[in-house]
C-alpha positions as CSV (number, residue, x, y, z in Angstrom):
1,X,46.0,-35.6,18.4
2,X,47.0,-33.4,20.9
3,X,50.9,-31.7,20.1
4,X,53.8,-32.1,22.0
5,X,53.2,-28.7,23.7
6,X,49.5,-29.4,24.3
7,X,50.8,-32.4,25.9
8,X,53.6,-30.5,27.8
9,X,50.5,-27.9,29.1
10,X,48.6,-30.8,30.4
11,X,51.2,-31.9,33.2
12,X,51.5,-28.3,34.2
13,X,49.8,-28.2,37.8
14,X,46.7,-25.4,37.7
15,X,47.8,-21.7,37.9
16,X,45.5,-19.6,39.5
17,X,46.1,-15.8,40.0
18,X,44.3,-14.5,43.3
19,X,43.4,-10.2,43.2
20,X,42.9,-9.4,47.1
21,X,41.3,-6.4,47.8
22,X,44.0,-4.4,50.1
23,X,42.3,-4.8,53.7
24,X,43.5,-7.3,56.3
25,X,40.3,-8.9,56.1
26,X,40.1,-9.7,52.3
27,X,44.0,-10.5,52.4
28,X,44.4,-12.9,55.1
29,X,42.0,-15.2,54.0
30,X,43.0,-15.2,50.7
31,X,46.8,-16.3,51.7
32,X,44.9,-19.3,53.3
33,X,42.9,-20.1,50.4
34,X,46.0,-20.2,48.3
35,X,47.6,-22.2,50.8
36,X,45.2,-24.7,50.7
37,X,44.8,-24.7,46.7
38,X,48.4,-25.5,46.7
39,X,48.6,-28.3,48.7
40,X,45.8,-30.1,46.7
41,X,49.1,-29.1,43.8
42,X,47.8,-26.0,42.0
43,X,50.4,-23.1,41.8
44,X,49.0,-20.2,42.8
45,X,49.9,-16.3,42.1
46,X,48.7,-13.3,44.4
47,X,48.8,-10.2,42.7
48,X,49.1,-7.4,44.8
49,X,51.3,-4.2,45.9
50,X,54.5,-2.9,47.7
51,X,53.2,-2.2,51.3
52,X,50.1,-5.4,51.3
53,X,53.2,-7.7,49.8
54,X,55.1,-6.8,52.9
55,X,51.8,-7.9,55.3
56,X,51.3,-11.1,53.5
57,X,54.7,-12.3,52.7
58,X,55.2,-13.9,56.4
59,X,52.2,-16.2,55.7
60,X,53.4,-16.6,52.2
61,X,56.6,-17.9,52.9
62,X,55.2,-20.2,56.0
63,X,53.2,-22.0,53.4
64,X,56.0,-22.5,51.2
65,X,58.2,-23.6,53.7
66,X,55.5,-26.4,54.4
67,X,56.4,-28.0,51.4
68,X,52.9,-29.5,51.4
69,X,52.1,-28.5,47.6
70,X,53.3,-31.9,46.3
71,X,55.1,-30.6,43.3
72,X,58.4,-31.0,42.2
73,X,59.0,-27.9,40.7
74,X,61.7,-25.4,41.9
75,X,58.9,-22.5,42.2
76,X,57.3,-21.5,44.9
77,X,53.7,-23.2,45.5
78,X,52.6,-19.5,46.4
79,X,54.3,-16.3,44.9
80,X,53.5,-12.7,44.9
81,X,53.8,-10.6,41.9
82,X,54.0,-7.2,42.9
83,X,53.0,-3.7,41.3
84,X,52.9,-0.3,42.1
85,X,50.0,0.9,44.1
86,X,48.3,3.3,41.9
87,X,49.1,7.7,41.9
88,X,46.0,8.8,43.2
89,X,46.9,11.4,45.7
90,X,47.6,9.4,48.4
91,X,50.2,10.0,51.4
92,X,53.2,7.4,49.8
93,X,52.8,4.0,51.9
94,X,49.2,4.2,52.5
95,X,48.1,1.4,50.2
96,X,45.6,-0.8,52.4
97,X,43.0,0.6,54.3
98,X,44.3,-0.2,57.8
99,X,46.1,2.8,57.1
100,X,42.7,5.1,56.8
101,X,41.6,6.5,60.3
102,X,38.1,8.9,60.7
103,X,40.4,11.2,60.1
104,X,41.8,11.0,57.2
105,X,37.9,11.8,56.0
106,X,36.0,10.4,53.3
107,X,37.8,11.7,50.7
108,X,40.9,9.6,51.3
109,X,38.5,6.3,51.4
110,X,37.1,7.3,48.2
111,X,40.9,7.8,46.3
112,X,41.6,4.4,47.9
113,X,38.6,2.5,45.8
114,X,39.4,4.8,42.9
115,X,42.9,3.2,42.9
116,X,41.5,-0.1,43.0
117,X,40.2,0.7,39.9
118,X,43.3,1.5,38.0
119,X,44.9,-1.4,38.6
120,X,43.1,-3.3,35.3
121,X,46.5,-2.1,33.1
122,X,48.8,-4.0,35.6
123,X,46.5,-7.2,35.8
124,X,46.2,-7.5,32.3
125,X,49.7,-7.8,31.5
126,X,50.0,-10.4,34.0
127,X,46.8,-12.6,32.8
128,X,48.5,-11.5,29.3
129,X,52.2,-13.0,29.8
130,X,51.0,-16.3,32.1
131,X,48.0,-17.2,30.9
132,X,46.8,-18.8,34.6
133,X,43.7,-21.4,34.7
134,X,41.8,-19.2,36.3
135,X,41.1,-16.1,38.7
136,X,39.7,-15.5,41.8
137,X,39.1,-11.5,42.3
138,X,37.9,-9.4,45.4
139,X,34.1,-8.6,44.1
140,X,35.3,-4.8,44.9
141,X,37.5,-5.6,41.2
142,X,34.1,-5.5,39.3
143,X,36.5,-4.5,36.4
144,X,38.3,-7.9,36.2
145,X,35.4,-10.2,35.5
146,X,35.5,-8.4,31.5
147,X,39.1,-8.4,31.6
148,X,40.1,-11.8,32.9
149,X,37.0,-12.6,29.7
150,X,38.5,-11.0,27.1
151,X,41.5,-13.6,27.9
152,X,39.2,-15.9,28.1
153,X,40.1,-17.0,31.5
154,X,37.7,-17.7,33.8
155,X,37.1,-15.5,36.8
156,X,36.1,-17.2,40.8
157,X,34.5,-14.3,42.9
158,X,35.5,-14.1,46.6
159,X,34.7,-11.3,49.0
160,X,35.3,-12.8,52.4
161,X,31.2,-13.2,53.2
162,X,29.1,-15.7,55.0
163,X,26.7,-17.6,51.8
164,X,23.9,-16.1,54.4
165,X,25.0,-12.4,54.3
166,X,25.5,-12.9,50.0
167,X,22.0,-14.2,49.8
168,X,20.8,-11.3,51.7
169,X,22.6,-8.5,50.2
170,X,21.3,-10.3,47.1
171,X,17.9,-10.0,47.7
172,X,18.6,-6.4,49.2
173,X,20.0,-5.3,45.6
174,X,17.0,-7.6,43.4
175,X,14.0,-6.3,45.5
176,X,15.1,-3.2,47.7
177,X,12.7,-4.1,50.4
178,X,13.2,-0.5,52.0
179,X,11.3,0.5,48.6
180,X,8.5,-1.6,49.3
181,X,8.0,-2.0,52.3
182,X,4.9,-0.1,54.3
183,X,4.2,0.1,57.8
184,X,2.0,-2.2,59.6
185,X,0.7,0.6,62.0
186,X,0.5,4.0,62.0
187,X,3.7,4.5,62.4
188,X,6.3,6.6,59.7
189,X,7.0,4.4,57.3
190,X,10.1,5.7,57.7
191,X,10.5,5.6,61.0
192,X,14.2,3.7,62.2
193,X,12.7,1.1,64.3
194,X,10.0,0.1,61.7
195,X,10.9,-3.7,61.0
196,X,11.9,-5.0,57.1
197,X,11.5,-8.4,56.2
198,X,13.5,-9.9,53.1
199,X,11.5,-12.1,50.8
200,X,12.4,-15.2,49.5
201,X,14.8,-16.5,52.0
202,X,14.6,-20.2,53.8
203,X,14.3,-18.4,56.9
204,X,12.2,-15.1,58.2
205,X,15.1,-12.4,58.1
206,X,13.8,-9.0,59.5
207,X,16.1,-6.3,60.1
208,X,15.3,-2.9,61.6
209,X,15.3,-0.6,59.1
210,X,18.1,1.5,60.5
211,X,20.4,-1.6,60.5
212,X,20.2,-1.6,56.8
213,X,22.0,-0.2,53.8
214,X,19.2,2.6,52.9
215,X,20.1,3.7,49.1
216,X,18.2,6.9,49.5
217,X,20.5,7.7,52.3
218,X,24.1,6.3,50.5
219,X,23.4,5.9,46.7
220,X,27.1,6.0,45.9
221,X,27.6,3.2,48.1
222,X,24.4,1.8,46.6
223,X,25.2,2.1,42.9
224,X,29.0,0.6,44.2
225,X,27.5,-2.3,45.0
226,X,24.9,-3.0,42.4
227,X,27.9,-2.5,40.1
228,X,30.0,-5.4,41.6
229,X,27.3,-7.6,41.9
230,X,26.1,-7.4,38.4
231,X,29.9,-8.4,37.3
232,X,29.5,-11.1,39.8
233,X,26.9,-12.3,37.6
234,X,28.8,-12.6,35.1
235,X,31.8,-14.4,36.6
236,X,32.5,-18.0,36.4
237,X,31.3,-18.6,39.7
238,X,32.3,-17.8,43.4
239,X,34.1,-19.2,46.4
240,X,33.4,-19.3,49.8
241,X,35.3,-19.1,52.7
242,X,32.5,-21.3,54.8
243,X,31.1,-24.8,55.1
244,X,28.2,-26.7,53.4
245,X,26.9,-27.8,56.7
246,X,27.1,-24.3,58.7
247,X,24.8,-22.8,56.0
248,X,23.1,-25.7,53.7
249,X,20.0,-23.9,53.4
250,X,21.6,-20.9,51.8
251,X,24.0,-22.4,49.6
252,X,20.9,-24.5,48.2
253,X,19.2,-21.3,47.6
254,X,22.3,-19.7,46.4
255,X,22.7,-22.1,43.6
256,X,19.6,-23.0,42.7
257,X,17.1,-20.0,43.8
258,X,19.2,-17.1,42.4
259,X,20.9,-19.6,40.0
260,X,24.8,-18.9,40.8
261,X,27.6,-21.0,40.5
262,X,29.2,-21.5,44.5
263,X,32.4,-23.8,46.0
264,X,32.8,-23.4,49.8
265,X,36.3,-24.2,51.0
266,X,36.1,-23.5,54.1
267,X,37.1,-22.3,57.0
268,X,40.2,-21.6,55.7
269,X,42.4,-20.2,58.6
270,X,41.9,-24.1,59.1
271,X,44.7,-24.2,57.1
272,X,47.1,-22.4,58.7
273,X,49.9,-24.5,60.5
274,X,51.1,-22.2,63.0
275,X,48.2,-20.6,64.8
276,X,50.3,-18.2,66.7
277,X,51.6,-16.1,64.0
278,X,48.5,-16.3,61.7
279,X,47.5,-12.8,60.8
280,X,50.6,-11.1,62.3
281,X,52.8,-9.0,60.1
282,X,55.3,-8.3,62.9
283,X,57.8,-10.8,64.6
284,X,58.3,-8.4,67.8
285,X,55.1,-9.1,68.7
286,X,55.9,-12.9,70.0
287,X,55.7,-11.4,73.4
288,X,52.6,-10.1,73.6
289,X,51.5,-13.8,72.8
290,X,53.7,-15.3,75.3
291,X,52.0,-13.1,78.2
292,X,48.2,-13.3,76.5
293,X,48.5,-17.1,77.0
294,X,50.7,-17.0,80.0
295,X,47.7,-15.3,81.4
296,X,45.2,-17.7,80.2
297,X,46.7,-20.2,81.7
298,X,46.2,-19.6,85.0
299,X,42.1,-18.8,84.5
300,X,39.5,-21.9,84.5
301,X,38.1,-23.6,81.8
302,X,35.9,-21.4,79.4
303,X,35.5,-18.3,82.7
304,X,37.5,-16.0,80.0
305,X,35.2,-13.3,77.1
306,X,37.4,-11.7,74.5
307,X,36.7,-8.9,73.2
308,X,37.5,-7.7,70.0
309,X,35.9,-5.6,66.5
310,X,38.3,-6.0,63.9
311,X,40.6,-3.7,62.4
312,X,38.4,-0.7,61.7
313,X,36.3,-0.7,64.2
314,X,36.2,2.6,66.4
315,X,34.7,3.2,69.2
316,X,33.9,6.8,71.0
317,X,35.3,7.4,74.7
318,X,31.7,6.8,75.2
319,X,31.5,3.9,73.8
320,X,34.3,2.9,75.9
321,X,33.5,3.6,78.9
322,X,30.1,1.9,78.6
323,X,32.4,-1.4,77.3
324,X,35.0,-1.4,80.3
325,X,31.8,-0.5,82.7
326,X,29.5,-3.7,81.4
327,X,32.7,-6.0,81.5
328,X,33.3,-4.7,85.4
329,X,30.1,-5.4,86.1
330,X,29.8,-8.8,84.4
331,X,32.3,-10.3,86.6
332,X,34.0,-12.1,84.5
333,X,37.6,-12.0,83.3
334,X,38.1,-11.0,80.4
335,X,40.8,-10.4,76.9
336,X,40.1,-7.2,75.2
337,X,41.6,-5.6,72.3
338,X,41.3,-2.1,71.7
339,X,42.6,-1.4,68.0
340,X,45.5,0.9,67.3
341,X,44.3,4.7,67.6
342,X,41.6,4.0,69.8
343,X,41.1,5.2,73.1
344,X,44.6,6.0,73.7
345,X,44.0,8.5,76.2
346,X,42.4,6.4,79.3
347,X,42.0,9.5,80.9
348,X,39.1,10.4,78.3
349,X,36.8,7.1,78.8
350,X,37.8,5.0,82.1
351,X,35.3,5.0,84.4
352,X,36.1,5.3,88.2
353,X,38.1,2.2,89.5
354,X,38.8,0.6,86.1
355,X,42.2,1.8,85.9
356,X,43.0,0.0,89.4
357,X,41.6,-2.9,87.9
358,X,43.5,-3.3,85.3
359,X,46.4,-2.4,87.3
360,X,46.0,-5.6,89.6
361,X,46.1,-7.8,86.3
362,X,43.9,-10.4,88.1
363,X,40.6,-9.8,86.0
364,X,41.6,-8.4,82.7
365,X,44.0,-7.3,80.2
366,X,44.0,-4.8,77.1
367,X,45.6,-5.7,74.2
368,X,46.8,-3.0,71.7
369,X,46.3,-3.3,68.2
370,X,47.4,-6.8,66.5
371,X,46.8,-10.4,69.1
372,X,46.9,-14.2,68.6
373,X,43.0,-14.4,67.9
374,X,42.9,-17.7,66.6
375,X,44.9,-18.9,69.8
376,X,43.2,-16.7,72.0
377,X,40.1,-18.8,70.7
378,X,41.6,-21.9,71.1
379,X,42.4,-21.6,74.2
380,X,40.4,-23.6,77.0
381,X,39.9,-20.7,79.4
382,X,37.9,-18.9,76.5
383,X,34.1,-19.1,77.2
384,X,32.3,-16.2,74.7
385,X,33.2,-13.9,72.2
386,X,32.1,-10.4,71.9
387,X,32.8,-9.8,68.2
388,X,31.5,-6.8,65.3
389,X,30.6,-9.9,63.5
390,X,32.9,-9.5,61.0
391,X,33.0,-12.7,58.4
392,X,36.7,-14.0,59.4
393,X,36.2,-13.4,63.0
394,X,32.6,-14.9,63.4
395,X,34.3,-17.8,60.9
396,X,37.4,-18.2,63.7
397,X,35.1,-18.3,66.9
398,X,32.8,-21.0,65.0
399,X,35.8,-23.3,64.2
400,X,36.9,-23.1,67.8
401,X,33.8,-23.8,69.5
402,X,33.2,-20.5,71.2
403,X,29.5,-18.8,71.1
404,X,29.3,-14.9,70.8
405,X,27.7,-11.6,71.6
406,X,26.5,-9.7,68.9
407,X,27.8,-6.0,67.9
408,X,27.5,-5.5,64.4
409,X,28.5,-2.0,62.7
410,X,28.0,-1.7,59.4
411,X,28.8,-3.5,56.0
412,X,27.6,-7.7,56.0
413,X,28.0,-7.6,59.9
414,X,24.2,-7.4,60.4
415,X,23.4,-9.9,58.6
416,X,26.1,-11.8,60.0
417,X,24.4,-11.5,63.4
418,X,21.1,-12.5,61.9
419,X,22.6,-16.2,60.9
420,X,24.9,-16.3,64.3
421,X,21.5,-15.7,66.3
422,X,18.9,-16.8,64.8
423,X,19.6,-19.0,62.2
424,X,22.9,-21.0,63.9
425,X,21.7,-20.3,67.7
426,X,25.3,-19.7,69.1
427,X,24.9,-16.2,70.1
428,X,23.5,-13.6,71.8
429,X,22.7,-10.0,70.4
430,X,23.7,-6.8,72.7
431,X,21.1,-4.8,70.5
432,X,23.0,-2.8,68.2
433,X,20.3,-0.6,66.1
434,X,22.3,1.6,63.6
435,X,24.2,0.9,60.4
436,X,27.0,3.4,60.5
437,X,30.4,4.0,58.6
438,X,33.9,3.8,61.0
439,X,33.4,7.4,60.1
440,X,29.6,7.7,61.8
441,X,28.9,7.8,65.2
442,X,26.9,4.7,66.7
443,X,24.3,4.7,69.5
444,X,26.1,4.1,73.5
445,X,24.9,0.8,74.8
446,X,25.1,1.1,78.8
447,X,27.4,-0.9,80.2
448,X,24.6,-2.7,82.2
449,X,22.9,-4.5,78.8
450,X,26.5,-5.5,78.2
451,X,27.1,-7.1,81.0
452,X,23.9,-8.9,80.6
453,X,24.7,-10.2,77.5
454,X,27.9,-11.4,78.7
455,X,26.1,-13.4,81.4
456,X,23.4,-15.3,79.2
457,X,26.2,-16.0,77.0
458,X,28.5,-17.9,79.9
459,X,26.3,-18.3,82.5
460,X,24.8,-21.4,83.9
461,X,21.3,-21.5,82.6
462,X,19.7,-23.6,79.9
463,X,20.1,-20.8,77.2
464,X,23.9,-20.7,77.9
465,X,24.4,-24.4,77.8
466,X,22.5,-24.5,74.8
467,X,24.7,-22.1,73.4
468,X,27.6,-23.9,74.5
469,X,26.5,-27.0,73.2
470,X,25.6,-26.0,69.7
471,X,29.2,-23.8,69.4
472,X,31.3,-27.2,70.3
473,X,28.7,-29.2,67.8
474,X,29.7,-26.6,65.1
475,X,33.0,-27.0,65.8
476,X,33.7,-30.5,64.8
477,X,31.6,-30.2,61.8
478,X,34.1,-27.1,61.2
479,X,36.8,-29.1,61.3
480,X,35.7,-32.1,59.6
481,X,34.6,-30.3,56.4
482,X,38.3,-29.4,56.1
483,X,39.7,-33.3,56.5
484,X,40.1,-34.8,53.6
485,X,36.9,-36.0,52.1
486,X,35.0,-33.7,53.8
487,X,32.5,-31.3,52.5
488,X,34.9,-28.7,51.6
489,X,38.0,-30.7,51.2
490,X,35.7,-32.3,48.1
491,X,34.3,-28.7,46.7
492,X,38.4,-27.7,46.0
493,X,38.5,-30.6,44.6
494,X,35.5,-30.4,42.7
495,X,36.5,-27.0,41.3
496,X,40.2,-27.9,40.3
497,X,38.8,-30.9,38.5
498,X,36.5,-28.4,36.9
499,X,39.1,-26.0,35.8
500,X,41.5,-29.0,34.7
501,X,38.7,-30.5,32.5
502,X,38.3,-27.1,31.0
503,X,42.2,-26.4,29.9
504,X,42.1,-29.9,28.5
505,X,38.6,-29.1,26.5
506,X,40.3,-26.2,25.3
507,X,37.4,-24.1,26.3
508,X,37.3,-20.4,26.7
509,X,35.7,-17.7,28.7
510,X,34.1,-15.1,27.4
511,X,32.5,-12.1,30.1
């Protein structure tokens, strides 16, 4: 018979202690996730530092003020327990890597993921003294699947990927196709263009071979993630932020192909109750929505392309001036967002006339820095997306219905592009050929293939419509996985009933 206190533990609601890794795009979504946990009544816990405290807290406290966790305890549904940021050498402050330019150099990006690793001490006092139901870690904390073990609490992978893009880089780490691969023709074998398929997959996935993560080329960034994925393997399970039906084919292969444990609870900025100030750390910038949407307003129904690569994204004056040439050209209006520290010198990029242009404010405006993306996608004059194919922004232009060009960059974003073109058929690639770092320089599309692009995407031809059509299709399904008895609405609750079954069993994890 079960004691008093065993009794008392049972009514507790779940705790479950989140580990972000400290960049916007592993943060944000994480915030949601929690949000969402706790209004199915799990208390949740974010562990993280000073500086990435102060960037979620706004969101933090918006869920709390919900009240939609259904508890009635005093706490807070969602807290943060804060620790120092690790003494590696770093400026004081810089503690997420939004604050990492090129310049800073590689040196400063590799002291950042060194301090990620030195903040087991800190984590293991805090699984030590609350003893939460389980974790969900940042797969760049490879060091917390043994130590959340050795408490014998269970530990949920999340790193902020498509299931397409896992079971890719999957097969990438298991087989390294780049290895194996030989030319059809004459050609070097390893020659750039030269096309890699990955085996195993539901579908053909070819990549060039210059669009792919070569370890001969980066073996530290090789051996980093063969390190990660191998704790993966040895974690509890994972969570996605996705849907069963955007993807079915590759979380079926995902859990029973390469035999891994997967919940998909997804999309979770579907979550968030106030579009407008999701993913904004900064209350002055209310304006700069007021005059984005002011300005949408006033433009027809979907005759608007956005255009926007993420936080760390950066593009050469080159670059640039190909980008403002191809959207003149297209015609069309457009939203674009040039992130902070890019291209701030107009002088060095705008081509003749584009300065005028944007002067009359009739065909475009820049953004700079942070903007209301998931309004700015909402919003009825928005027609395409130009995106780096980045997970959370890919994830944000699916749930609102709007198709996409292409640019990946580096990291997942190529494979990315692979499921939003050829597997999902709601966008259209501008031909990016080259896997490079924010620190590399990329190949200069012309501004004339971008404006070409822009036009299949919105224009009125049967590949646009069918683009269209299949973008709004994906959309409801989006949104219906998040209702309540929905696909992912059920996987939460799938995986809380899980981890309730298990604290009443008693049972312990051991890495």
């Amino acid at each position: 018979m079960a004691t008093r206190d065993e009794q008392r533990q049972q009514l507790q609601p779940l705790h479950i202690l989140f580990l972000p890794f400290f960049a916007p795009g592993h943060l944000i979504p994480v915030v949601d996730m929690a949000t969402i946990f706790s209004a199915r009544g799990a208390r949740c816990t974010i562990l993280t530092t000073p500086v990435n405290a102060d960037i979620i807290r706004p969101a933090v406290d918006r869920a709390n003020d919900s009240n939609c966790h259904g508890t009635d305890s005093p706490s807070p549904a969602v807290d943060i327990s804060v620790v120092p940021f690790p003494d590696v050498g770093l400026p004081p402050g810089m503690e997420n890597l939004i604050s990492l330019t090129p310049a800073h150099g590689a040196d400063y990006n590799f002291k950042f993921i060194q301090a990620a690793q030195l903040l087991r001490e800190p984590f293991d006092r805090l699984i030590a003294a609350n003893r939460p139901d389980a974790v969900v870690s940042d797969s760049f904390f490879r060091w917390s699947a043994d130590a959340a073990g050795e408490h014998g609490v269970p530990r949920l992978v999340f790193l902020g990927s498509s299931v397409f893009a896992r079971c890719c880089s999957e097969t990438m780490l298991r087989t390294n196709p780049l290895e194996t691969t030989t030319a059809t023709t004459d050609d070097d074998p390893d020659d750039d263009a030269q096309l890699v398929s990955l085996p195993g997959l539901p579908h053909r996935v070819q990549l060039r071979r210059s669009q792919m993560m070569d370890p001969r080329k980066r073996p530290a960034m090789w051996a980093f993630h063969k390190d990660n994925d191998a704790a993966d393997q040895r974690s509890f399970g994972e969570v996605f932020n996705s849907f069963h039906e955007l993807e079915p084919d590759y979380v079926e292969h995902f859990r029973t192909t390469l035999g891994r444990r997967a919940w998909l609870v997804g999309p979770v900025a579907l979550a968030s109750k106030d579009m407008a100030k999701r993913g904004s750390t900064n209350n002055t910038k209310a304006h700069v929505t007021d005059d984005c949407l002011r300005w949408l307003d006033a433009k027809r129904a979907g005759s608007v392309v956005y255009v926007s690569f993420g936080t760390f994204t950066s593009f050469s004056p080159a670059e640039l001036r190909e980008l403002a040439r191809g959207l003149d050209l297209s015609a069309k209006d457009f939203v674009w967002i040039i992130s902070s520290g890019t291209g701030t010198d107009g002088s060095e990029w705008m081509p003749e006339g584009f300065a005028e242009l944007m002067a009359r404010g009739d065909r475009g405006i820049i953004i700079r820095d942070w903007a209301p993306q998931t309004l700015i996608l909402n919003h009825p004059a928005m027609g395409g997306f130009m995106t780096h194919c980045g997970w959370n922004s890919a994830l944000e232009a699916v749930s609102a219905g709007v198709p996409m060009v292409t640019w990946p960059r580096y990291a997942d974003q190529f494979y990315n592009e692979k499921l939003i073109v050829d597997v999902l058929k709601v966008g259209v690639s501008i031909g990016a050929k080259d896997f490079a770092s924010p620190l590399e320089r990329h190949e200069v599309i012309g501004g004339e293939v971008i404006a070409g692009c822009i036009g299949r995407l919105m224009g009125s031809s049967e590949e646009g419509d069918a683009l269209r059509k299949k973008a709004k299709d994906l959309s409801v399904k989006a949104r219906s996985a998040m209702a309540k008895g929905g696909s992912s609405y059920d996987d939460v609750g799938r995986l809380m009933g899980e981890l309730m079954a298990r604290r009443s069993s008693g049972e312990v994890t051991r890495a």
